[in-house]
N, C-alpha and C positions, 0 to 999 in steps of 0.2 A: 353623428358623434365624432368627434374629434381623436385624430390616431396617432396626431401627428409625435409625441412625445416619445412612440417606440418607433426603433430601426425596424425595418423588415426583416432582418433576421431574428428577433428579439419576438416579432410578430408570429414568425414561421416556427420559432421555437416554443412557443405558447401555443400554437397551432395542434402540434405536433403530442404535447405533453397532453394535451383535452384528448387526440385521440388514442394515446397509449390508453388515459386514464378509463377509455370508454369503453376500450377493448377491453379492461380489466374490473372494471365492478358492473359496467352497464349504464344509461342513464341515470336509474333511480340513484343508482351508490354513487353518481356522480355528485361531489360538491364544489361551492366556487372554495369554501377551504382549503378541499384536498387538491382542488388547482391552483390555487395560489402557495399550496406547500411545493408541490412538485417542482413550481417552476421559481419560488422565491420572488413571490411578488404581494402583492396587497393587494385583499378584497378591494380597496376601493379602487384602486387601479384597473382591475378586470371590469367592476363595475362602470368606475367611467367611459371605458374602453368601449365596451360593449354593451352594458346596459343591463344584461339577465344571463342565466344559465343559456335557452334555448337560441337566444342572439350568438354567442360564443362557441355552441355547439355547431351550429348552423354557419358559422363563419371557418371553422376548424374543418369542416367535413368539405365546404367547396376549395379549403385551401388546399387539403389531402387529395384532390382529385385533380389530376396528374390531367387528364388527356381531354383536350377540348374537341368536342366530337364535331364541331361545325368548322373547325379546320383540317378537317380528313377529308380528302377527295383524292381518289387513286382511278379514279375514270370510271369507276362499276360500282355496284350496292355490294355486291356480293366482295371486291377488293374493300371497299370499304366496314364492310363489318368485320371481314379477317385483319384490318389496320385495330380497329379500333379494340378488338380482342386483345390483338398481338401486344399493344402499349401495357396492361398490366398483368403481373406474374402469378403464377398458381395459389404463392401464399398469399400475396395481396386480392386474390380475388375470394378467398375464404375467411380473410379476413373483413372484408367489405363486406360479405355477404351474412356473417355472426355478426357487424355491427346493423347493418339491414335489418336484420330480425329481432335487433334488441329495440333497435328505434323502432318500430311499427307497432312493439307493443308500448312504447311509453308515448307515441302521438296519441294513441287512443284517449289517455288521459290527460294528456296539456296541451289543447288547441297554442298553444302559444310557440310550441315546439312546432306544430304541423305548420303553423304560419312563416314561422321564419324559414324552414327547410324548403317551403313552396316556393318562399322569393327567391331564396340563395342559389339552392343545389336545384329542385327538380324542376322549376322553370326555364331556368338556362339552358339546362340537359334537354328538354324537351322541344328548346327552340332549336337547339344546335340538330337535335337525329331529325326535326322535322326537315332540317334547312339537306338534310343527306338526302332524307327521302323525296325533296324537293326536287335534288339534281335528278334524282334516278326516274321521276317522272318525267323533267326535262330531259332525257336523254333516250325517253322511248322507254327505257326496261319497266315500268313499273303504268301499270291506267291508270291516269287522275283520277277515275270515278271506283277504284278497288278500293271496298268497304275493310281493307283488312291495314291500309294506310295508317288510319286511325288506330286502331289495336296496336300496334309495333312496341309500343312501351310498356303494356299491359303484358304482352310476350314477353319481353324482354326482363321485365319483374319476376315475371310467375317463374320466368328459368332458376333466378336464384332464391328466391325462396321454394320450389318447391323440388328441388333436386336434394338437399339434404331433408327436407320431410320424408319424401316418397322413399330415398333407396338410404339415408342414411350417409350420404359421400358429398364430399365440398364440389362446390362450383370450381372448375377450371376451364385452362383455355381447350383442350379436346370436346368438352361437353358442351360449352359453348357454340365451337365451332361445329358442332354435329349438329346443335340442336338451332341454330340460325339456318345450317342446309337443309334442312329436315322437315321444320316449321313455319318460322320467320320465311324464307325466301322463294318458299312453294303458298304460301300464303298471299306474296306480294304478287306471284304470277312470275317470278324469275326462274 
């Protein structure tokens, strides 16, 4: 689809309004109306732009995410997971994590949501901690043949969804980082 008609900041601001909007009604109460009010634009414009709600949503949420995790290399797994914590702040990580849990329950019902956020956000993400977990093989700390290599994302999910189920309290970077030392990195064999 063709972009070329908005500035990138015009983009990043549209970006930006889809994630206020998502933080505040959810998926389902999202609409492209209520996006096109916010940001004073035209259904058909979003629609040219992007094409559907979940195209838009899925392009908003890899622009929101700040830290490209395949260019973090600080020499260790273990510096590298404290980088990659340290780039986003407590309320951004509670806020990531209530929009996490809204999204999970609306892929349930629109494969078209789960497809776009596979190509956009969780493929990329998944290429980039592989390409970490890469180094820290090549580098001795970690056995190519440790069965927990593969799990590291599945870790990594359950920490933020299941810390405000279990005790009630948002994800941050202490919980984070206890629970990378704790799990994740006695898991890897580091």
């Amino acid at each position: 689809m063709a972009r070329s008609r908005l500035t990138p900041e015009r983009e990043s601001e549209l970006y930006e309004a889809v994630i206020d909007l998502l933080g505040e009604v959810g998926y389902d109460g999202l609409t492209m109306d209520a996006i096109a009010a916010r940001t004073r634009s035209s259904k058909a414009t979003l629609y040219r732009q992007w094409g559907s709600k979940p195209e838009l949503v899925a392009q908003s949420l890899r622009h929101h995410k700040p830290v490209r995790i395949a260019e973090i290399d600080t020499g260790s797994l273990r510096g590298d997971f404290r980088e990659l914590i340290g780039q986003t702040d407590d309320c951004q990580m509670e806020r990531d994590s209530a929009m996490m849990r809204g999204l999970a329950h609306a892929i349930s019902d629109n494969p078209e949501l789960l497809q776009a956020l596979r190509e956009l956000l969780i493929e990329p993400e998944m290429t980039g901690l592989g390409q970490v977990l890469r180094r820290a093989v090549e580098r001795g700390e970690v056995a190519a043949d440790n069965p927990a290599l593969d799990l590291v994302p599945h870790m990594m999910i359950g920490a933020f969804v299941a810390r405000p189920l279990i005790e009630d309290r948002p994800i941050d970077q202490a919980f984070l980082t206890r629970y990378v030392d704790a799990v994740v990195l006695p898991a890897l064999g580091v």
